[in-house]
C-alpha positions in Angstrom: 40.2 241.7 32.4 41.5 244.0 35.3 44.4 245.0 33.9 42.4 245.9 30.4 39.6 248.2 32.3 41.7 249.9 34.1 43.4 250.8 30.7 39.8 252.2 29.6 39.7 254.0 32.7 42.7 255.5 32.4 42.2 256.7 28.7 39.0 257.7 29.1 40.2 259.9 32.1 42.9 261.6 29.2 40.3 261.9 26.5 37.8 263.6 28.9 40.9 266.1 29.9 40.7 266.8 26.5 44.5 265.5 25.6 46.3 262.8 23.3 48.3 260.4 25.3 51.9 261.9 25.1 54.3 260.2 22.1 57.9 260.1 22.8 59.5 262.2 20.7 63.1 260.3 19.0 66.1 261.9 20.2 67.9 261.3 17.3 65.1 263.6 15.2 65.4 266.2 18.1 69.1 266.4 17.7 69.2 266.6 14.2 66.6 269.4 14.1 68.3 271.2 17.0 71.9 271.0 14.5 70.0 272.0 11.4 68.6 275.5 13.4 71.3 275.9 15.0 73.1 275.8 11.4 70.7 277.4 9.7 70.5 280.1 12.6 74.2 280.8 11.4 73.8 281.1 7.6 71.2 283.0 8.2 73.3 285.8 10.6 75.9 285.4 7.6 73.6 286.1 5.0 72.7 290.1 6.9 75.7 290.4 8.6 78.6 289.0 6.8 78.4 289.2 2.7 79.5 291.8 1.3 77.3 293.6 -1.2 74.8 292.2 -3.6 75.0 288.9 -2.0 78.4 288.3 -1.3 79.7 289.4 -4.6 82.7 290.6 -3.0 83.3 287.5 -0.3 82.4 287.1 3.0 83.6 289.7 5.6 86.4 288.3 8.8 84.3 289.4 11.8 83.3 291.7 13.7 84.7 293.1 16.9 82.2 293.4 19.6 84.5 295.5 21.8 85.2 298.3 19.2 82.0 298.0 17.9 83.0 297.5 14.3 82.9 294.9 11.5 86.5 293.7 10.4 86.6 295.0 6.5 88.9 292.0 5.6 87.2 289.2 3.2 89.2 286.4 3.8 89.4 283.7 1.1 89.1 280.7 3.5 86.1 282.2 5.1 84.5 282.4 1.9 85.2 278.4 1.3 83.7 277.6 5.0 80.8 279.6 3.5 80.3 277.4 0.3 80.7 274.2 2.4 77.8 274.8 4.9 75.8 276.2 2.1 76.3 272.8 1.2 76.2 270.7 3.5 72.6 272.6 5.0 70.9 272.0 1.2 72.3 268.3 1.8 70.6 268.2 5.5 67.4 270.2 4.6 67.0 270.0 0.7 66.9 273.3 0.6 68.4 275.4 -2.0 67.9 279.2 -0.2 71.1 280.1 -0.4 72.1 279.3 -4.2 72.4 282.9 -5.6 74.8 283.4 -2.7 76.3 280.6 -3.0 77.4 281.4 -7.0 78.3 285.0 -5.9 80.3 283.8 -3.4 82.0 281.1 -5.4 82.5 283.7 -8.3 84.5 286.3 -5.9 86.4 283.4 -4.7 87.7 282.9 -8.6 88.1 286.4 -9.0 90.5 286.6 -5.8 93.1 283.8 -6.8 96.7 285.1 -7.6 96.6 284.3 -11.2 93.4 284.6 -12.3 93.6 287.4 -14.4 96.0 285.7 -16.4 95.1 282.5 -15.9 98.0 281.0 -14.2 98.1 278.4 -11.2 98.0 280.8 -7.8 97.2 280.4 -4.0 94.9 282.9 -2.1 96.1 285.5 -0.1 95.5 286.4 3.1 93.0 288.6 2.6 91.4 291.5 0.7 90.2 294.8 1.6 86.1 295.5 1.2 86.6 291.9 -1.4 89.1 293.9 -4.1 93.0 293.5 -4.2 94.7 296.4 -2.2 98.1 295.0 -1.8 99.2 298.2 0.3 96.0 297.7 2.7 96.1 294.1 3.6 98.6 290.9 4.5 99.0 289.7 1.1 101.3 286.7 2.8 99.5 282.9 1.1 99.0 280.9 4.3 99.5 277.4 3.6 97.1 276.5 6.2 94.1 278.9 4.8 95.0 277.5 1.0 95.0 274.2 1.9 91.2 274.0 3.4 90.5 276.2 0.9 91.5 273.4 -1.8 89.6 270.7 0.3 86.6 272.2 1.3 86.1 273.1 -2.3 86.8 269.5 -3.7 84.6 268.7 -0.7 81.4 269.8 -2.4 82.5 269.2 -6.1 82.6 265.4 -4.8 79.0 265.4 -4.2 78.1 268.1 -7.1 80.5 267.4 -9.6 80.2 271.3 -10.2 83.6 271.9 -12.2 83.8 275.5 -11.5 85.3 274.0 -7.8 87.6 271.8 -9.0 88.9 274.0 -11.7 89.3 276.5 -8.8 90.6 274.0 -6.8 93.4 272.7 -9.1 94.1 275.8 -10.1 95.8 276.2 -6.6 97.1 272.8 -6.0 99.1 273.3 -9.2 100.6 276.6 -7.2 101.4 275.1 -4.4 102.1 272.0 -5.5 105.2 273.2 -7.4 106.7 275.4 -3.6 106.8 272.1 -2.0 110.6 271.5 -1.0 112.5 268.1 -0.2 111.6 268.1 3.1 107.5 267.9 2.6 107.2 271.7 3.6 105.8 274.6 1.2 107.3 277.7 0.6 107.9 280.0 -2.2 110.2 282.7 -1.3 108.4 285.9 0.0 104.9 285.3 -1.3 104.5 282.3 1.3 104.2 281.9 5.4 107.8 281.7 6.5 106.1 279.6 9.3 106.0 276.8 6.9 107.4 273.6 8.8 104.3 274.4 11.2 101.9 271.8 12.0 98.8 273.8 11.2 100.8 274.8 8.1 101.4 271.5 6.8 98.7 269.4 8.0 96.0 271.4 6.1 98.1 271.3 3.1 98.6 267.3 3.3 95.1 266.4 3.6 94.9 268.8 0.4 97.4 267.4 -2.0 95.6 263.7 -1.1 92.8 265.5 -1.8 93.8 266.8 -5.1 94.9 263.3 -5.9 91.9 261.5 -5.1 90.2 263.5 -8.3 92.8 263.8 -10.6 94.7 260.4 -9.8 97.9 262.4 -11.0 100.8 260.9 -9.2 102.2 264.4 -8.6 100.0 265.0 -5.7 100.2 261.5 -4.4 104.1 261.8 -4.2 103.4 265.9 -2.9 100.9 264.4 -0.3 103.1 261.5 0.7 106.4 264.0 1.4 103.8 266.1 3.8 102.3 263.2 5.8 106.1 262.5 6.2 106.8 265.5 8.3 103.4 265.7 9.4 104.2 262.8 11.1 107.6 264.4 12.3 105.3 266.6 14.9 104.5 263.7 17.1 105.5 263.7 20.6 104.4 261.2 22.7 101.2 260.5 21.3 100.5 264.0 20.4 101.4 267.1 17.8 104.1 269.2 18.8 102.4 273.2 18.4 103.7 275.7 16.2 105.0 277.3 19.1 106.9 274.7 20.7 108.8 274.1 17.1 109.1 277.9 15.7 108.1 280.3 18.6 105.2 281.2 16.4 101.3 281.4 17.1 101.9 281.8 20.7 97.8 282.7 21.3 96.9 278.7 19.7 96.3 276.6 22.1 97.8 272.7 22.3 94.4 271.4 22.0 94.4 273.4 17.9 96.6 271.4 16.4 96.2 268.3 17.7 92.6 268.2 16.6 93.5 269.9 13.1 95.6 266.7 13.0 93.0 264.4 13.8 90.8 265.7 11.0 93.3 265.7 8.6 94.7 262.5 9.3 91.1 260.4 9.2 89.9 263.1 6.6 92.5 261.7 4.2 92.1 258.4 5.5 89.0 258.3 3.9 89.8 259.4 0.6 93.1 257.3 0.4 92.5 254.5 2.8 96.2 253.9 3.9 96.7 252.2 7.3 99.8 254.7 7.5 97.0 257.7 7.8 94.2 255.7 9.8 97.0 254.7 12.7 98.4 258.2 12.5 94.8 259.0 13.4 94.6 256.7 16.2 98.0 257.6 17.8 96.5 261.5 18.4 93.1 260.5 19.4 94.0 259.4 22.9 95.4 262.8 23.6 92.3 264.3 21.5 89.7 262.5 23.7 91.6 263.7 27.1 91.0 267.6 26.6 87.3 266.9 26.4 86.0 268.7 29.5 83.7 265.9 31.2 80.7 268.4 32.1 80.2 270.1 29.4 82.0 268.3 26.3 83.9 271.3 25.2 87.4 271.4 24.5 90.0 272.4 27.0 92.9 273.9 25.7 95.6 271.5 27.0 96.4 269.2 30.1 98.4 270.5 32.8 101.4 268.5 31.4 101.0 270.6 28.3 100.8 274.1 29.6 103.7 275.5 28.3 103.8 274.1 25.2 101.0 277.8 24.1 100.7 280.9 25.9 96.6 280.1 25.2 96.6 277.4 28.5 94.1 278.8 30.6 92.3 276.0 32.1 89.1 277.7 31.9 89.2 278.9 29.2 87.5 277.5 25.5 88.9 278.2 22.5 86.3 278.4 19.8 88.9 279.9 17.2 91.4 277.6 16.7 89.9 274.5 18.2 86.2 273.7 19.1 84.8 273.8 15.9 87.6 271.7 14.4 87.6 269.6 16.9 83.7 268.7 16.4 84.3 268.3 12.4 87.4 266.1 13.9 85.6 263.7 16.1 83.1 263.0 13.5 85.9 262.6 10.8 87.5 260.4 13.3 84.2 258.1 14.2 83.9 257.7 10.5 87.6 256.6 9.8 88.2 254.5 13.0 85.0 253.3 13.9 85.1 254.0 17.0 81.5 255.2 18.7 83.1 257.0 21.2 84.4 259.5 19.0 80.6 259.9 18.1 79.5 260.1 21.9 81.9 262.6 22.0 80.8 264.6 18.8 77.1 264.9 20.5 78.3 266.2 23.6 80.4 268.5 22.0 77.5 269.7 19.5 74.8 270.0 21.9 77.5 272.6 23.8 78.2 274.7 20.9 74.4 274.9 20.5 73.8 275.8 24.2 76.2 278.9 23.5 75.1 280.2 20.3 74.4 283.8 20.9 70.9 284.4 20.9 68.7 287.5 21.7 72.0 289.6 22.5 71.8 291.8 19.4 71.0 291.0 15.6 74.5 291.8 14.9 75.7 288.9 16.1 72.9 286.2 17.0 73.3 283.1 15.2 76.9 283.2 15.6 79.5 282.1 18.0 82.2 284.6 20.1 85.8 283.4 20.2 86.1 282.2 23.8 84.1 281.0 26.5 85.0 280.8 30.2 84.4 277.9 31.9 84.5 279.0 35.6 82.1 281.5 34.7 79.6 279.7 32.8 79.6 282.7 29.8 81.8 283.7 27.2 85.3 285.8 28.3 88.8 285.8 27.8 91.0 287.8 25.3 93.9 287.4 24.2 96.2 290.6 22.8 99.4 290.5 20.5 101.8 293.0 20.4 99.9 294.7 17.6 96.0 295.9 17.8 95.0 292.9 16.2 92.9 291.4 18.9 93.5 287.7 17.8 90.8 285.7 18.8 89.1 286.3 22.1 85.4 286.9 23.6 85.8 290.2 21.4 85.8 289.0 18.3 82.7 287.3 16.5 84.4 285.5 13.3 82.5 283.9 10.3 85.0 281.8 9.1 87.3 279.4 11.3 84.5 279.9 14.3 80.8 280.2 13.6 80.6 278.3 9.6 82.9 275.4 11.0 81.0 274.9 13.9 77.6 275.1 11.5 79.4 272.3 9.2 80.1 270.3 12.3 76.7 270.5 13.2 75.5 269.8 9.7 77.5 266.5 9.4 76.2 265.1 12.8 72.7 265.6 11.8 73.4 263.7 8.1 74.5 260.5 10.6 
């Protein structure tokens, strides 16, 4: 009887305060909602920064470069494909459809810009194009295996769920290019046209997950045999538990860090994991996660960009310093691939922490050019972003400068996007 008037008491005390007695808000909910802004934040910079005109009829521009003050005038392909795959996966979070005339603009350019689409033979992408149009002289016109391959499985991606057969004709219609430059030895290249860099791990491990992708909807064995050669020198790369880097094996990509590939390979390897379910892929999966999980910084969950015993394996080893590039957002979009194919919770744990970073760093109230989106590097001793890194030419690659669409801001929005759908 004590215990129940003091209860009266005490309610009557919070009615007469004129409040609600407080309700615990789910975590779960707030992280999902804080994921879905954070996402939607980013479309939503894409949409006025990024498209080109009349919605993105001619792609999605590279980035811009806070330092020169300038917007990059490259429409990359990829980028373009990271686009269409947030779209997605935000109406899948939301059900929203706001971005579906941009979406089919985007989707149409993307046809458009395929080597071989004018006469309607199998082609890759190019690197990019000038302003969205084909100006060989202006641009790099090299086909990056790594760029074509996510390109093929980000659009096969969405045509799972959709069963929209624009993308998969669009897909195949580059799988059957680069399907026939494989070589012997699991590698593709095709004289000139292609990446000379092509025994690369970030240039084959994008294009493996690809060809099992391509097989998992056509169930032609050509791809299956073409995705089997690849996972075969994919698995070449492995040193001691890890991925040997592009720049260890051919002195190329010096600026991407250890902590790039290795992740890349985690999502590729449990990515097609899922698709194919062969032990081979799920233990290749396992055997990188170990090295995966130690770059995680313990205080704030972001990526470091390799372990002291790794440091001269990429000129990118500061130990400060995030790379948000190459790495963190394929590194979120890799733990939760990895949680999914393993089963492992940690790998979702680690997913969280590693979300709940990238939003705490999403630029806000700096300038409408670039809020919603993310810069290129972060500096952990300083608590902001910072760093740069400079080639040889004015490129700029990567760094605190340089806001990018694609391989930064829209993976990290996917990443986010697929947390808040578990």
């Amino acid at each position: 009887m004590k215990r129940l008037c003091a209860f009266i008491s005490a309610l009557a005390v919070v009615v007469a305060a004129g409040c609600a007695p407080a309700i615990e808000r789910d975590p779960e909910s707030d992280m999902k909602e804080r994921y879905v802004a954070a996402a939607g934040a980013c479309l939503e910079w894409v949409e006025k920064q990024m498209l080109t005109f009349d919605g993105g009829s001619w792609g999605v521009y590279e980035r811009i470069r806070v330092s020169k003050n300038e917007r990059v005038s490259l429409c990359r392909p990829d980028t373009a494909s990271e686009y269409l795959l947030a779209v997605h996966l935000y109406r899948k979070a939301t059900g929203k459809d706001v971005y579906a005339r941009e979406f089919d603009n985007v989707l149409g350019w993307l046809e458009r810009s395929r080597n071989g689409y004018e006469s309607g033979e199998p082609g890759g992408y190019q690197f990019a194009l000038l302003d969205g149009k084909k100006q060989y002289t202006c641009v790099d016109s090299t086909l990056y295996q790594n760029d074509n391959g996510k390109i093929i499985s980000n659009l096969i991606e969405i045509y799972r769920d959709t069963r929209d057969e624009r993308l998969l004709k669009i897909a195949l219609a580059s799988g059957e290019f680069w399907l026939k430059t494989q070589r012997e030895d699991g590698s593709f290249i095709d004289g000139e046209k292609v990446n000379s860099d092509a025994h690369s791990p970030f240039s084959v491990l994008w294009m493996t997950r690809a060809m099992y992708d391509c097989y998992d909807v056509t169930r032609d064995e050509r791809y299956l045999t073409a995705a089997n050669r690849a996972f075969a020198l994919a698995k070449s790369f492995f040193d001691s538990g890890r991925i040997k880097t592009a720049y260890e094996l051919e002195r190329c990509e010096n600026w991407r860090p250890v902590s790039s590939e290795n992740y890349i390979a985690l999502l590729t390897f449990c990515a097609a994991y899922l698709t194919r379910d062969d032990e081979a892929l799920k233990a290749a999966g396992d055997k990188v996660s170990d090295f995966c999980l130690s770059l995680l910084d313990p205080a704030t969950g972001g990526v470091l960009n390799c372990t002291p015993e790794t440091a001269a394996a990429s000129q990118s080893n500061s130990p400060n310093i995030l790379d948000l590039v190459y790495t963190e957002g394929f590194a979120l979009n890799g733990l939760y691939y990895a949680y999914r194919a393993l089963g492992n919770k940690t790998f979702l744990i680690k997913a969280k922490k590693l979300g709940d970073f990238l939003c705490s760093i999403q630029i806000k109230n700096a300038s409408p050019l670039i809020d919603g989106a993310w810069r290129g590097m972060y500096d952990l001793s300083r608590g902001e972003y910072g760093g740069n890194i400079h080639e040889s030419s004015s490129a700029e690659e990567g760094g605190s400068d340089s806001v990018y669409a694609g391989w930064c801001s829209l993976v990290n929005a996917a990443g986010l996007l697929r947390l808040a759908a578990l």
